[in-house]
C-alpha positions, 0 to 999 in steps of 0.5 A: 426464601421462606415456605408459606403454602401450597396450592391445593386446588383448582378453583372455577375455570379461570385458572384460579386456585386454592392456596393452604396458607402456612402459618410462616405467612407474614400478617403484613404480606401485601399481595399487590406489591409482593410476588409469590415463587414456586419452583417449576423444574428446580427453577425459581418461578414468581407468581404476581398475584392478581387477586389473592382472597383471604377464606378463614385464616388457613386459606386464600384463593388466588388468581395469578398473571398469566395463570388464566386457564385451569391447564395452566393451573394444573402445572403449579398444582400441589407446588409449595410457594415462597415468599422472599424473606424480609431482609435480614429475617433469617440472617440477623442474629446476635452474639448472646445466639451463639452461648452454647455453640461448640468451639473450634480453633485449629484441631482445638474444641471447646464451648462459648459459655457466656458472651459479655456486650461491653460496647467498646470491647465485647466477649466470648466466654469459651471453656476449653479442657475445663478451663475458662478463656475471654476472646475478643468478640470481631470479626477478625477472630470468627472464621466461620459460623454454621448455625445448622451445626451450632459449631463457631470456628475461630482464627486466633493470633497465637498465645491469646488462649495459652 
């Protein structure tokens, strides 16, 4: 889920309100087809928009299904809405995105230094106590990635790095 606003204020007595739109806010978001979320009690609520009224490039007033008086706007008031990200948004990357992460095979800790794209046998340049190792670039090798960390965890068959 991606953030892209937060409802501000009440706007007339409808149960419209005003939305701060985020500058994650895809310019291709189509209201009509796309349903906004906001977490009500830690719960995953979406809001399908009924109209959704651009005003500058900041903000938008908006009335939601079934928001149709200001108390029940009142309860989504000051809430941040989401918006599903596209798929593969924030999951794709590349291999040439890990150059720089911290290594880790067994109790071993080293560097991806460089990554070579060969289509039939692409690499991992790691550097580990100084000195330089290819490791094949598969799935079967990559235990673990945490791109919060930067750290790439491999399992790899014995006397590959020896």
């Amino acid at each position: 889920m991606l953030t892209v606003g937060r409802i501000t204020k009440l706007f007339g007595a409808n149960g419209e309100v005003v939305i701060n739109l985020y500058d994650t806010l895809p310019d291709n978001f189509n209201w009509e087809e796309q349903p906004l979320f906001t977490k009500v009690e830690e719960l995953v609520v979406p809001l399908f928009c009924e109209k959704f009224e651009r005003r500058g490039t900041k903000s938008a007033v908006v009335a939601f299904a079934d928001i149709d008086t200001v108390k029940r706007a009142e309860m989504i008031l000051d809430h941040e809405l989401l918006l599903e990200a596209e798929e593969g948004d924030d999951e794709e990357f590349t291999f040439e995105d890990l150059i720089g992460f911290e290594v880790r095979i067994g109790r071993t800790k080293g560097e991806v230094v460089d990554f070579y794209d060969n289509e039939l046998n692409p690499l991992f340049e790691i550097e580990i106590k100084g000195k330089r190792h290819l490791i094949p670039a598969v799935e079967e090798f990559i235990a673990a990635i945490d791109f919060d960390n930067g750290v790439i965890k491999f399992v790899l068959p014995e006397g590959l790095i020896e």
